[in-house]
C-alpha positions in Angstrom: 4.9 21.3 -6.9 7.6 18.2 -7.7 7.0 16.8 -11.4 7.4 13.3 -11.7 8.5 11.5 -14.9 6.6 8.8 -16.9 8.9 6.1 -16.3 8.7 6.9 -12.2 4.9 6.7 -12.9 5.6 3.5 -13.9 7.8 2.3 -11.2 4.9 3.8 -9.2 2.1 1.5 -10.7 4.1 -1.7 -10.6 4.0 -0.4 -6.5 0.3 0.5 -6.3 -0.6 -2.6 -8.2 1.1 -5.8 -6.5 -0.8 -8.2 -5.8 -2.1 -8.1 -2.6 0.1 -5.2 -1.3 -1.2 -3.7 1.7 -1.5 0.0 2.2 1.2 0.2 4.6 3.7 -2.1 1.5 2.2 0.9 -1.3 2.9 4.1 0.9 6.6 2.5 2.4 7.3 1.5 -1.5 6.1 4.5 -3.0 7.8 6.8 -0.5 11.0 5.1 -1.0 10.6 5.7 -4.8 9.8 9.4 -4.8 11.8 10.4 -1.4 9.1 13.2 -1.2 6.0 12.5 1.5 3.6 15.0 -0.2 4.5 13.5 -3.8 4.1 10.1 -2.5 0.5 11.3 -1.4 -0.1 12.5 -4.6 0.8 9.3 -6.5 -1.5 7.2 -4.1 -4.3 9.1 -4.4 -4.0 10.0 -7.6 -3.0 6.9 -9.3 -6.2 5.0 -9.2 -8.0 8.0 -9.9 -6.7 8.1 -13.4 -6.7 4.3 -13.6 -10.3 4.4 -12.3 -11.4 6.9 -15.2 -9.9 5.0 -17.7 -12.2 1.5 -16.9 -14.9 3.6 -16.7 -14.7 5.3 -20.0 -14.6 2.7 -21.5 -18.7 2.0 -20.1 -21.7 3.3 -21.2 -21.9 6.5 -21.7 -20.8 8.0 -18.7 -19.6 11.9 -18.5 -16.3 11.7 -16.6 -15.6 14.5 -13.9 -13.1 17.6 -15.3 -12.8 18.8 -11.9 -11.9 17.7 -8.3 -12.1 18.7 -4.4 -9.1 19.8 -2.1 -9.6 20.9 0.9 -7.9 24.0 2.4 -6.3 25.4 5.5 -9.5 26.6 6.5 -11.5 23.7 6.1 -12.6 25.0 3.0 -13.3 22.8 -0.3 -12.1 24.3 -3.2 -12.3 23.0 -6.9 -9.9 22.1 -9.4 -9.9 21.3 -13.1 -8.1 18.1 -13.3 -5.7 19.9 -15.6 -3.7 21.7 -11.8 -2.2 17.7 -11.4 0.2 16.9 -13.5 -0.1 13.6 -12.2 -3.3 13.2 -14.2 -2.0 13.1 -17.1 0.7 10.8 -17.1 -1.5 8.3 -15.3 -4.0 8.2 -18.1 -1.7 7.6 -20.7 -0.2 4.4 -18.8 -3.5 2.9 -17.7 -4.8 3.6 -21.2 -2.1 1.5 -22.2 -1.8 -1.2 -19.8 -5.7 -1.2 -20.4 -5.3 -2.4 -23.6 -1.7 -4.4 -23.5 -1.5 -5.2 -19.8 -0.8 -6.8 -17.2 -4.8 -6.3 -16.8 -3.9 -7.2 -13.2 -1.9 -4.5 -12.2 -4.4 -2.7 -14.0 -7.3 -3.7 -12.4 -5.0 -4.1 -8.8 -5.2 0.1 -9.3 -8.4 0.6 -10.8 -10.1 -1.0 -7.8 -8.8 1.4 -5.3 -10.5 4.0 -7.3 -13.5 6.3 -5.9 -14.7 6.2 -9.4 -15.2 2.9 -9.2 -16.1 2.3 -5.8 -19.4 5.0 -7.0 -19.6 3.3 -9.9 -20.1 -0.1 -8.0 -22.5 1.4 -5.6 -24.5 2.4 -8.5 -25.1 -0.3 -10.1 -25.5 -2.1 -7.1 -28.5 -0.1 -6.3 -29.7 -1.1 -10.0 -28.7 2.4 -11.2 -28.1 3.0 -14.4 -24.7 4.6 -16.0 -26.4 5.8 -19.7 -26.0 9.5 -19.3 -25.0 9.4 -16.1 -22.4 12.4 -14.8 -19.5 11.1 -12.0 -18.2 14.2 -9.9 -14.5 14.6 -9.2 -13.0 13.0 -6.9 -12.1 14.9 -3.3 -8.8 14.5 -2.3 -8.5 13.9 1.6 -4.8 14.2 1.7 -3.4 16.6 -0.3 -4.1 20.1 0.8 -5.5 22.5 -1.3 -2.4 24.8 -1.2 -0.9 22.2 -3.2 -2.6 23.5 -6.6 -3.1 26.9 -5.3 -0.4 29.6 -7.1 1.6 31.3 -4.4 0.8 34.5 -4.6 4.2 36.9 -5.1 5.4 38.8 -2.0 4.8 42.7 -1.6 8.3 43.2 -2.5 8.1 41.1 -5.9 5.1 43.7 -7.1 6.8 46.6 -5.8 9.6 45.9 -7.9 8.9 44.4 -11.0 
């Protein structure tokens, strides 16, 4: 799996969060950034996942998912702690920081893309409320599960170890 750095996350959220970029701008702009398809994928999806978790945490008390939904080759869901993307990680720490020292635009321009959020909305749309209330992880449509999955070592690797 390709790392990424902090400061590409960054390059990444100024991307994700233009004003009024289109999905077509963010996956072109993105791609061009991280020369990688899958990564790119990642950081799309990913992005306002992290940035979504952050507004929300910061609501009543809400229980935020540790886990999320990749799909396999065989059309299987399988779960994940949020730990298997390093993504994750890194996201958090930049929304948590441009949550509190902006731009709040870009910010919110990334949050608002979230599945969190969008579930959140609903919710409270439908008069719901979000005391105690336990979001799911997210399930990630475009990144295959192989992705987190260890590769498991050939014959020859066990057979000579």
């Amino acid at each position: 799996m390709l790392a990424i750095s902090d400061a590409q996350i960054e390059e990444v959220a100024r991307v994700i969060g233009a004003e009024g970029a289109s999905e077509a701008e963010i996956e072109s702009g993105v791609l061009a950034l991280v020369q990688d398809p899958l990564l790119a994928r990642r950081l799309i999806d990913w992005m306002p996942e992290a940035f979504g978790m952050v507004l929300v945490s910061h609501m009543d008390a809400v229980a935020l998912p540790t886990g999320f939904f990749a799909k396999n080759d065989r059309g299987d869901w399988v779960e994940f702690d949020l730990r298997a993307e390093p993504i994750v990680a890194s996201a958090i720490r930049l929304a948590v920081h441009l949550y509190h020292n902006g731009p709040r635009n870009t910010f919110s321009n990334i949050a608002v893309r979230s599945s969190v959020i969008c579930s959140v909305n609903r919710a409270l749309n439908d008069g719901a409320s979000l005391k105690d209330a336990t979001l799911s992880g997210p399930s990630m449509m475009g990144i295959p599960a192989e992705t987190y999955l260890s590769p498991k070592p050939s014959i020859w690797r066990k057979l000579f170890r």
